[in-house]
N, CA, C and O atoms as a GROMACS GRO file, in nm:
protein
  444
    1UNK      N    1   2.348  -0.543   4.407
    1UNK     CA    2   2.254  -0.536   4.298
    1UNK      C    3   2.329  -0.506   4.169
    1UNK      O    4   2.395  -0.404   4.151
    2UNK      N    5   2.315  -0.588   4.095
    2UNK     CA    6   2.366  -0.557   3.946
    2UNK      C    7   2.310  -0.438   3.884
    2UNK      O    8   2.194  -0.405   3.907
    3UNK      N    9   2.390  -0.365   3.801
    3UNK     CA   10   2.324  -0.263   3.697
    3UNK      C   11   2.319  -0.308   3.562
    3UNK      O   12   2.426  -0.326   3.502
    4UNK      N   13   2.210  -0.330   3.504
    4UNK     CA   14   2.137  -0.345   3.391
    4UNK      C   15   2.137  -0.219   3.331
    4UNK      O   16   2.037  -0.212   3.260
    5UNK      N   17   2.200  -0.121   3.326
    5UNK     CA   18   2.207  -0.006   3.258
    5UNK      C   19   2.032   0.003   3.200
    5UNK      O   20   1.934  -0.061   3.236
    6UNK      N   21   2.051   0.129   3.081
    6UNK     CA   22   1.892   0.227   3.063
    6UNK      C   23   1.772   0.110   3.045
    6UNK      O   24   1.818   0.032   2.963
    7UNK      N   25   1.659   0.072   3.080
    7UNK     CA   26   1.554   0.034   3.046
    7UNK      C   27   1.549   0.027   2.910
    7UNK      O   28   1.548   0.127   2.837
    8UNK      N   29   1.547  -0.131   2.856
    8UNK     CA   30   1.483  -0.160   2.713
    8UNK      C   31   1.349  -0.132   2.708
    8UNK      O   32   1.288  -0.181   2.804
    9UNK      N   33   1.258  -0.051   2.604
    9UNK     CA   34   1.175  -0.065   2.528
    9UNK      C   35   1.156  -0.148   2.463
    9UNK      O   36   1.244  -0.153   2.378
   10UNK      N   37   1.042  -0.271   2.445
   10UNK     CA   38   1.049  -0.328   2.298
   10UNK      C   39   1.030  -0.242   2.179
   10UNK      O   40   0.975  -0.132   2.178
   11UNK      N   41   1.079  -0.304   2.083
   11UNK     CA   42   1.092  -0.236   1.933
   11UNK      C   43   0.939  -0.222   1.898
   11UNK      O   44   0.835  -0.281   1.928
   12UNK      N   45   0.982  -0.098   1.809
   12UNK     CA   46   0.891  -0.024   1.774
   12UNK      C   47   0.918  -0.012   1.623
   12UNK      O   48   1.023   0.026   1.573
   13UNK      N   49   0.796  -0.052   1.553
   13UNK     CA   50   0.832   0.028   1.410
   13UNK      C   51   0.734   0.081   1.345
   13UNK      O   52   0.636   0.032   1.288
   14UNK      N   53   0.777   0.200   1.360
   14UNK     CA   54   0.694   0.320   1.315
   14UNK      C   55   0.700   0.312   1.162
   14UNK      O   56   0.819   0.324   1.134
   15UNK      N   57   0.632   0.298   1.057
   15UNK     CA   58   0.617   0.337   0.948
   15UNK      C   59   0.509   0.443   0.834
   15UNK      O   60   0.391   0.430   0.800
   16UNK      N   61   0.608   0.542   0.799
   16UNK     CA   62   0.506   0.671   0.711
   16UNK      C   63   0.519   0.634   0.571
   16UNK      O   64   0.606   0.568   0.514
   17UNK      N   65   0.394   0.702   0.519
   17UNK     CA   66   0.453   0.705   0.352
   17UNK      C   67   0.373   0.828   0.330
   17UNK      O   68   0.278   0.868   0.397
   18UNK      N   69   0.418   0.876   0.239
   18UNK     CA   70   0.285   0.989   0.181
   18UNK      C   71   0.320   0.932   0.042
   18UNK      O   72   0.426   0.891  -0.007
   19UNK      N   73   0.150   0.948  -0.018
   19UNK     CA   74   0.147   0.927  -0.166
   19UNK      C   75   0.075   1.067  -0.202
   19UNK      O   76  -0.021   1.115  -0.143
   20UNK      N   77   0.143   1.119  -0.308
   20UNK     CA   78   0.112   1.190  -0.396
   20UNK      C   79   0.038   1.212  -0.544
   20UNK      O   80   0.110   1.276  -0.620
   21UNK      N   81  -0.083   1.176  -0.596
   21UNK     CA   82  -0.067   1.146  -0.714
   21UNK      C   83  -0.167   1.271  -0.762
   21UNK      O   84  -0.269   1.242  -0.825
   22UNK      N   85  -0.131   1.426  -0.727
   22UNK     CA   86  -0.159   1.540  -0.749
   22UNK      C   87  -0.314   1.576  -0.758
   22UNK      O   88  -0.397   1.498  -0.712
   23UNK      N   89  -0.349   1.685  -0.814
   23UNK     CA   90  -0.484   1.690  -0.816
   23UNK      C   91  -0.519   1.633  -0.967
   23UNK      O   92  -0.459   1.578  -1.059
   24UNK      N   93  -0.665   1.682  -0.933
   24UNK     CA   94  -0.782   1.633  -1.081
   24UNK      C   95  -0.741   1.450  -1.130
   24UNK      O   96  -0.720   1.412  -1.245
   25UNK      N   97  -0.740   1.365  -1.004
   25UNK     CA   98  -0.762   1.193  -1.001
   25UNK      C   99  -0.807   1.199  -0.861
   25UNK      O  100  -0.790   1.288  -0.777
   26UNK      N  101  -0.879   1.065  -0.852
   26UNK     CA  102  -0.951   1.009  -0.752
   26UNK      C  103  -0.848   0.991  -0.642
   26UNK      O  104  -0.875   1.011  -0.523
   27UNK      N  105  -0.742   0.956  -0.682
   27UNK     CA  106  -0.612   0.891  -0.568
   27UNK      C  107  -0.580   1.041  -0.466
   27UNK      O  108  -0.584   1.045  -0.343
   28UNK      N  109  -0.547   1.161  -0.564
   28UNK     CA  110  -0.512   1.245  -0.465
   28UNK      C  111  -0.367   1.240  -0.396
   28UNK      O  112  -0.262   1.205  -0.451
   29UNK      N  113  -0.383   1.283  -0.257
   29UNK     CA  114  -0.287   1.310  -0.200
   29UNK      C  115  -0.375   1.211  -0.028
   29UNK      O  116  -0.488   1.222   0.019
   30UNK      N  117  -0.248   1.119   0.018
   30UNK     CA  118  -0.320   0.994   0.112
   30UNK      C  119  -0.156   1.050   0.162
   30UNK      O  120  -0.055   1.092   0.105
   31UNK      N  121  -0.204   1.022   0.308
   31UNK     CA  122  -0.064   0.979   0.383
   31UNK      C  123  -0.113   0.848   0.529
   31UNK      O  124  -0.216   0.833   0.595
   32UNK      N  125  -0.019   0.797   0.528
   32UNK     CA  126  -0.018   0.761   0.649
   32UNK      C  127   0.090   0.734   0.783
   32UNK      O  128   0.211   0.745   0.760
   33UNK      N  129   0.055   0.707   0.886
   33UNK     CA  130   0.192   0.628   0.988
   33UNK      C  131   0.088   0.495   1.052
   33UNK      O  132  -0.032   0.469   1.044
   34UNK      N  133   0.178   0.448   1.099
   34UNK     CA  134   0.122   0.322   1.163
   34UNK      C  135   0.262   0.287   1.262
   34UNK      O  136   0.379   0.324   1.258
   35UNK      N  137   0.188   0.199   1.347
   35UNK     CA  138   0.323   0.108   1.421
   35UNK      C  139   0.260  -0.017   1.391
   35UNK      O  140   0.160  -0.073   1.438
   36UNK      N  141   0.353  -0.048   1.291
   36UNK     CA  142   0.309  -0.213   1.280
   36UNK      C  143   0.328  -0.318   1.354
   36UNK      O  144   0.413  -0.321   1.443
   37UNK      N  145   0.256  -0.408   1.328
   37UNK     CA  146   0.226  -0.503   1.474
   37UNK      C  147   0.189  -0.636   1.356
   37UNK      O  148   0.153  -0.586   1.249
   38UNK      N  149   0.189  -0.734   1.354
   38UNK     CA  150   0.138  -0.893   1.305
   38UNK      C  151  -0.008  -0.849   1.308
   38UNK      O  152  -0.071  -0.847   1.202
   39UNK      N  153  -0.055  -0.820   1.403
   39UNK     CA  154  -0.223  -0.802   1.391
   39UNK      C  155  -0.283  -0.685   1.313
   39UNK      O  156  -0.373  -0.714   1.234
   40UNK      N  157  -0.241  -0.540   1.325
   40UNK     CA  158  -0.238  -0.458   1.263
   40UNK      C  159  -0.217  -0.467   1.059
   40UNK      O  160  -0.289  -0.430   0.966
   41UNK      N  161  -0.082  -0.534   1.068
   41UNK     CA  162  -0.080  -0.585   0.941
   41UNK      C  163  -0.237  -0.662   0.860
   41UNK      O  164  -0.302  -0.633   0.760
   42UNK      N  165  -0.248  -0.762   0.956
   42UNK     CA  166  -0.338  -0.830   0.918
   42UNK      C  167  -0.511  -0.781   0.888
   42UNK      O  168  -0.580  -0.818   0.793
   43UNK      N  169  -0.551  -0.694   0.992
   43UNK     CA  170  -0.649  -0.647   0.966
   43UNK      C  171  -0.654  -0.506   0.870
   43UNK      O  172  -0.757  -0.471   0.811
   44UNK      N  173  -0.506  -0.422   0.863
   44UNK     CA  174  -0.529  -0.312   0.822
   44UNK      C  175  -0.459  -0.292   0.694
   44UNK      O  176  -0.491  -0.197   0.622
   45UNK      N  177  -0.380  -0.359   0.668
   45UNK     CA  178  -0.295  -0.373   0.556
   45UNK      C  179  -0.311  -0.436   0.418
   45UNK      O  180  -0.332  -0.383   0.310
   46UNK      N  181  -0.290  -0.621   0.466
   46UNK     CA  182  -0.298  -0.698   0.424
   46UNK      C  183  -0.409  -0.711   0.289
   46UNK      O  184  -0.383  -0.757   0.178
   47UNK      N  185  -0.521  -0.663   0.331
   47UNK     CA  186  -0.662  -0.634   0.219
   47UNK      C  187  -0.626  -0.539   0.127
   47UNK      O  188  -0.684  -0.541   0.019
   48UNK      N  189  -0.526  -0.442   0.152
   48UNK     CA  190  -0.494  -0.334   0.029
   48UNK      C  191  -0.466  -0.420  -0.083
   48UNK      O  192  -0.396  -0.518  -0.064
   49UNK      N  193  -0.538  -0.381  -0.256
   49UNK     CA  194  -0.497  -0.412  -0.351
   49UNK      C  195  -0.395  -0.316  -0.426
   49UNK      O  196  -0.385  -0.200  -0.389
   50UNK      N  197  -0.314  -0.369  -0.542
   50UNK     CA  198  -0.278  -0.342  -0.626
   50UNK      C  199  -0.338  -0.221  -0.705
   50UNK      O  200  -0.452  -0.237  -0.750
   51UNK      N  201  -0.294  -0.137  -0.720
   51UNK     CA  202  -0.361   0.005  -0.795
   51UNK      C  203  -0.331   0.108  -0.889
   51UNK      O  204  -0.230   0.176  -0.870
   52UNK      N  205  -0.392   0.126  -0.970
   52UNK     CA  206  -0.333   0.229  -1.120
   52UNK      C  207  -0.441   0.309  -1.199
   52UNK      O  208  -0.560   0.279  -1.210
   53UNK      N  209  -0.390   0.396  -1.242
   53UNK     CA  210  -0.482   0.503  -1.338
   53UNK      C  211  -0.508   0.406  -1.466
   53UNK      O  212  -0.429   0.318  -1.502
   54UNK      N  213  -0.613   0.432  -1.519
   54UNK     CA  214  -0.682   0.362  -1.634
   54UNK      C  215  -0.586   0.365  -1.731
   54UNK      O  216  -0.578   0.252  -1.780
   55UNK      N  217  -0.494   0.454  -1.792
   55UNK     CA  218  -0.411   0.474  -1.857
   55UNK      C  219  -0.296   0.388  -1.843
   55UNK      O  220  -0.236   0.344  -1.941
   56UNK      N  221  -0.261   0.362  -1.716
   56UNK     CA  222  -0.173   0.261  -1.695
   56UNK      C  223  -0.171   0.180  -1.724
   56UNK      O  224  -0.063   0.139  -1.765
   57UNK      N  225  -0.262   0.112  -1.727
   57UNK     CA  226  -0.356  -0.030  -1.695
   57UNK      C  227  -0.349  -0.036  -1.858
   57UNK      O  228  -0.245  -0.089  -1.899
   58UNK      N  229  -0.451   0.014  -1.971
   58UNK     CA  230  -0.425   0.034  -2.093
   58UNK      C  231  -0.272   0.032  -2.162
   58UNK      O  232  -0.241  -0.048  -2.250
   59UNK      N  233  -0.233   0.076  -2.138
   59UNK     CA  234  -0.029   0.050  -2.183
   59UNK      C  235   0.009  -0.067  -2.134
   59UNK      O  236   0.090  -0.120  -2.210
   60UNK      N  237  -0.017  -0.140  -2.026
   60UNK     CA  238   0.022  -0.267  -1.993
   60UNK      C  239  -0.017  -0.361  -2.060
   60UNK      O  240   0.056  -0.449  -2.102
   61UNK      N  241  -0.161  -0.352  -2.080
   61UNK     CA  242  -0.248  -0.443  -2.213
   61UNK      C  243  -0.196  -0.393  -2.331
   61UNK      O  244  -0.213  -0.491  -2.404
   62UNK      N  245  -0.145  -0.310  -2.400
   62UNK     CA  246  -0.107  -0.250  -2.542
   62UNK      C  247   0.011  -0.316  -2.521
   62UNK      O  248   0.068  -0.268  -2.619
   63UNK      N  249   0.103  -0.395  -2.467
   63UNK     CA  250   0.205  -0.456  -2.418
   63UNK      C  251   0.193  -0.599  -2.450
   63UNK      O  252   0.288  -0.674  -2.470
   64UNK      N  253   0.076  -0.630  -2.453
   64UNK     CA  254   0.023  -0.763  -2.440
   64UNK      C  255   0.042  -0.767  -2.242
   64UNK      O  256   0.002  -0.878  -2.206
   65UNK      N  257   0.067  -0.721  -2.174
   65UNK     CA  258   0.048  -0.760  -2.002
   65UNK      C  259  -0.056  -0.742  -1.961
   65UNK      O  260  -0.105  -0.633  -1.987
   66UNK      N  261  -0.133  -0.834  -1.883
   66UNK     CA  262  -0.254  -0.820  -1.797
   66UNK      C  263  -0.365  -0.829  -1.889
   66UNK      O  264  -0.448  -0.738  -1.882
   67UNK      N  265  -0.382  -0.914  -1.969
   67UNK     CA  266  -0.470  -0.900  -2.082
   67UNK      C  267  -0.567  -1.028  -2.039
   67UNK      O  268  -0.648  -1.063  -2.125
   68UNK      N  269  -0.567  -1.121  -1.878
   68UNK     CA  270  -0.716  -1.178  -1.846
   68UNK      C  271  -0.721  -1.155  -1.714
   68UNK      O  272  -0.786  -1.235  -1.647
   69UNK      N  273  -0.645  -1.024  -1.633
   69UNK     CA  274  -0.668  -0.947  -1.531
   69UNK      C  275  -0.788  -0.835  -1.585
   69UNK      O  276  -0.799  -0.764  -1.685
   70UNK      N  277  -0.882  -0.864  -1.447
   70UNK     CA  278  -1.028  -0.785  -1.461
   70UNK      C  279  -1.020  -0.677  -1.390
   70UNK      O  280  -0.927  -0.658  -1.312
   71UNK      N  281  -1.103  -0.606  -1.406
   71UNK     CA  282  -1.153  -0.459  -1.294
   71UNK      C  283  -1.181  -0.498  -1.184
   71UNK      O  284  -1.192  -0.415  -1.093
   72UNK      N  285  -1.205  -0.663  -1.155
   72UNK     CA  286  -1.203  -0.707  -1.013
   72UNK      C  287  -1.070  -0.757  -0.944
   72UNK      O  288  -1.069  -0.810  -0.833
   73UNK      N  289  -0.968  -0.734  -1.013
   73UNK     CA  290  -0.851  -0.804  -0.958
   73UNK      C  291  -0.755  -0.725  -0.857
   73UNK      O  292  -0.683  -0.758  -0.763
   74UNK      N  293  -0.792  -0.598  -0.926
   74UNK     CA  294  -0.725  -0.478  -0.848
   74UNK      C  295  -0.803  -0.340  -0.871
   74UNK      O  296  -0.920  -0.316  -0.900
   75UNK      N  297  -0.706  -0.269  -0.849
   75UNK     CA  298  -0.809  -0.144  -0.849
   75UNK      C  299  -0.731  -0.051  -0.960
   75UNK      O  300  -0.611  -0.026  -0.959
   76UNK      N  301  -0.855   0.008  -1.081
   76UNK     CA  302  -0.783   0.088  -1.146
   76UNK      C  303  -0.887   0.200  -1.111
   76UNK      O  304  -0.999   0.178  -1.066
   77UNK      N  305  -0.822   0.346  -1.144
   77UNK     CA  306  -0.859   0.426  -1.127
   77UNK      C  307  -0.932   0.503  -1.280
   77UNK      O  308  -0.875   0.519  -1.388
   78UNK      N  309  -1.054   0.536  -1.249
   78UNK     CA  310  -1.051   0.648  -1.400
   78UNK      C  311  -1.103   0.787  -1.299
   78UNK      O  312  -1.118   0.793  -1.177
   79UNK      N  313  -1.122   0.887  -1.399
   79UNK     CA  314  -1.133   1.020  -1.349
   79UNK      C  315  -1.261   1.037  -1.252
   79UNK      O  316  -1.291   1.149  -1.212
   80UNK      N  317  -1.336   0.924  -1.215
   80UNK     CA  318  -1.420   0.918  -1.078
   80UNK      C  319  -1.418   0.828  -0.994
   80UNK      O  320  -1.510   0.804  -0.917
   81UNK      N  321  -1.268   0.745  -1.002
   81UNK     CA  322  -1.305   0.677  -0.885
   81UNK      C  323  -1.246   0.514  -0.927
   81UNK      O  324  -1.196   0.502  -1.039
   82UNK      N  325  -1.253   0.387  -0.832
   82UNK     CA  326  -1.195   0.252  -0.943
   82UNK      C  327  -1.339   0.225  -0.963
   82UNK      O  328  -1.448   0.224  -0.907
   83UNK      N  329  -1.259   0.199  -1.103
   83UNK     CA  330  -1.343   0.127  -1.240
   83UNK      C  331  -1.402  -0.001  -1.168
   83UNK      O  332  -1.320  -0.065  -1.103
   84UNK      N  333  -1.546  -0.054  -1.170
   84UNK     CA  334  -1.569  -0.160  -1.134
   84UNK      C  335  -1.550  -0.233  -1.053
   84UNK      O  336  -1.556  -0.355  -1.070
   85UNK      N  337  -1.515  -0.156  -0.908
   85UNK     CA  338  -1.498  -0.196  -0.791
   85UNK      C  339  -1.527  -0.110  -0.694
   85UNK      O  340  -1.590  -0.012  -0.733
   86UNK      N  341  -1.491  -0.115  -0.538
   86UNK     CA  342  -1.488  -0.049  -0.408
   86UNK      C  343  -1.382  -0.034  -0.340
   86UNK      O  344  -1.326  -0.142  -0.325
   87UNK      N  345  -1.343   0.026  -0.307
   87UNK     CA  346  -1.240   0.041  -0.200
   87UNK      C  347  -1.264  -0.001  -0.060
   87UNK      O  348  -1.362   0.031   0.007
   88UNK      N  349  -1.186  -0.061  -0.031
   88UNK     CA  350  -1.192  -0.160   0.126
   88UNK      C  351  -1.166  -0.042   0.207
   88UNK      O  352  -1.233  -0.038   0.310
   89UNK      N  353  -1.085   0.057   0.188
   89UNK     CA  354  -1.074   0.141   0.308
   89UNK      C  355  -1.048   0.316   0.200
   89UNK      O  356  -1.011   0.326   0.083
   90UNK      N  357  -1.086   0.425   0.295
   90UNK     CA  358  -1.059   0.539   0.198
   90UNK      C  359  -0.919   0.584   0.117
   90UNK      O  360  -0.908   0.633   0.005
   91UNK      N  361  -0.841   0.556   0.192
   91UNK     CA  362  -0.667   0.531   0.176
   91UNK      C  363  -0.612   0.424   0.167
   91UNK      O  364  -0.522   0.400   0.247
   92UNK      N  365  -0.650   0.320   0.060
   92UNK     CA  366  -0.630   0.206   0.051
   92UNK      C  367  -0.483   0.211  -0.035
   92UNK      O  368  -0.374   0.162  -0.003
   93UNK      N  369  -0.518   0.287  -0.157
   93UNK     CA  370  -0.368   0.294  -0.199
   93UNK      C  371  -0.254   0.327  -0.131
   93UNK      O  372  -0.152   0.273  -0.175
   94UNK      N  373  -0.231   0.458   0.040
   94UNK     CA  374  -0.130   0.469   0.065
   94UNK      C  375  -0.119   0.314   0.149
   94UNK      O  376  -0.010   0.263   0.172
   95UNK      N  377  -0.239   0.257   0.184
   95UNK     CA  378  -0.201   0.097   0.259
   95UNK      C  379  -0.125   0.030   0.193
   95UNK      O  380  -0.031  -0.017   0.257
   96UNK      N  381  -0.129  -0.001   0.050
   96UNK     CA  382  -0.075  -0.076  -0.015
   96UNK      C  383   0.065  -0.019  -0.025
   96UNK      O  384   0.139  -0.080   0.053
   97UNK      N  385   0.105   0.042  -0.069
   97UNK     CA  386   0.258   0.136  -0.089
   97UNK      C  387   0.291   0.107   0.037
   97UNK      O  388   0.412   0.086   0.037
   98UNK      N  389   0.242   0.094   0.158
   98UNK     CA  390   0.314   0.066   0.276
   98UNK      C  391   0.322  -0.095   0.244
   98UNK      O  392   0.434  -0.139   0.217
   99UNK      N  393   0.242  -0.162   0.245
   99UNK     CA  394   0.297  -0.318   0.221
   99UNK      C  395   0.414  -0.347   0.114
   99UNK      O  396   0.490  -0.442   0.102
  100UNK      N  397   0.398  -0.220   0.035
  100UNK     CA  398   0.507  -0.249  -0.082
  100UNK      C  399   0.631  -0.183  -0.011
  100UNK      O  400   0.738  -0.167  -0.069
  101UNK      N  401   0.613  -0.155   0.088
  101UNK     CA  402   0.752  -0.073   0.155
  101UNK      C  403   0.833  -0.203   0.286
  101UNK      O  404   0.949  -0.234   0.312
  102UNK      N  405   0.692  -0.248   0.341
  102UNK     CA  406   0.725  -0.325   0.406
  102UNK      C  407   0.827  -0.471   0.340
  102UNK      O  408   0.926  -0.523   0.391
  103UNK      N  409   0.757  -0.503   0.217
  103UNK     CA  410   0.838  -0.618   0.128
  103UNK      C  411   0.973  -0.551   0.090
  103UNK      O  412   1.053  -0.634   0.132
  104UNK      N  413   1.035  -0.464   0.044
  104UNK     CA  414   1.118  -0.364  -0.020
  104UNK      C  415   1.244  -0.371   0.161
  104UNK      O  416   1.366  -0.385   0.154
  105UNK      N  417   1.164  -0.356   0.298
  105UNK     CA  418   1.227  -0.337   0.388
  105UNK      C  419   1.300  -0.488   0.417
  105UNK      O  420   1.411  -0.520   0.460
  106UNK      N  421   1.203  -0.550   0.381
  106UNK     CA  422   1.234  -0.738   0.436
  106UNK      C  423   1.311  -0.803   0.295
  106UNK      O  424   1.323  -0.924   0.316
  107UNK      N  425   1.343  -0.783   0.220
  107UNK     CA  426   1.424  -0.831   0.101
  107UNK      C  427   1.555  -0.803   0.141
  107UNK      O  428   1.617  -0.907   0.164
  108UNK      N  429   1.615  -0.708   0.156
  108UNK     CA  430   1.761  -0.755   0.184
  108UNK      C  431   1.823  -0.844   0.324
  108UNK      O  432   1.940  -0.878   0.340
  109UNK      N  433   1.731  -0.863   0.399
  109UNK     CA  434   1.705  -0.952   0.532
  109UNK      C  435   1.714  -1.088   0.499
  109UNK      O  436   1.802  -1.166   0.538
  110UNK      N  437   1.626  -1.112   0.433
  110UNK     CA  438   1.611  -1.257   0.366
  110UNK      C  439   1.725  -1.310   0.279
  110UNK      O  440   1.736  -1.432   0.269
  111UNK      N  441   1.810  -1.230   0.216
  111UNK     CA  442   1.917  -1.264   0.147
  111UNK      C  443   2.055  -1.299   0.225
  111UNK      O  444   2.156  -1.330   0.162
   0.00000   0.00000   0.00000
């Protein structure tokens, strides 16, 4: 009998983020982990938008940027909540920061 040495596991990838964006804003303090999966991505991820404090959003337009991007395109935040929209999930922003982690992980791969 041959030895195949220790038992493979398939891969696993665990991914955390914590977002911080302190008290007195809607965003708060979100964390998450996940083991991402193709399907997981797809149902739990993938729907996260783009997201910023009203102030942000305002300096980008004082820029001339984002000046025929709407309150429906993404999500901005003012001091109750996003402006003119819903949130797809309660922790949608740390979802998104994970997709932005996931692109950030797959860029030097692709090169």
């Amino acid at each position: 009998m041959l030895d195949r040495g220790p038992a493979r596991r398939p891969r696993q990838d665990v991914l955390q983020y914590d977002l911080d964006y302190g008290n007195g804003n809607p965003i708060g303090r979100q964390s998450l982990e996940i083991l991402l999966s193709p399907r997981f991505f797809h149902l739990n991820l993938a729907p996260s938008r783009t997201f910023m404090l009203e102030r942000e959003a305002a300096a980008l337009q004082d820029r001339g940027l984002g000046l025929r991007t709407t309150f429906r395109d993404l999500l901005v935040f003012d001091a109750h909540g996003p402006i003119q929209n819903e949130l797809r999930f309660p922790d949608e922003c740390v979802r998104h920061k994970i997709v932005d982690m996931i692109g950030d992980l797959a860029w030097p791969a692709a090169t």
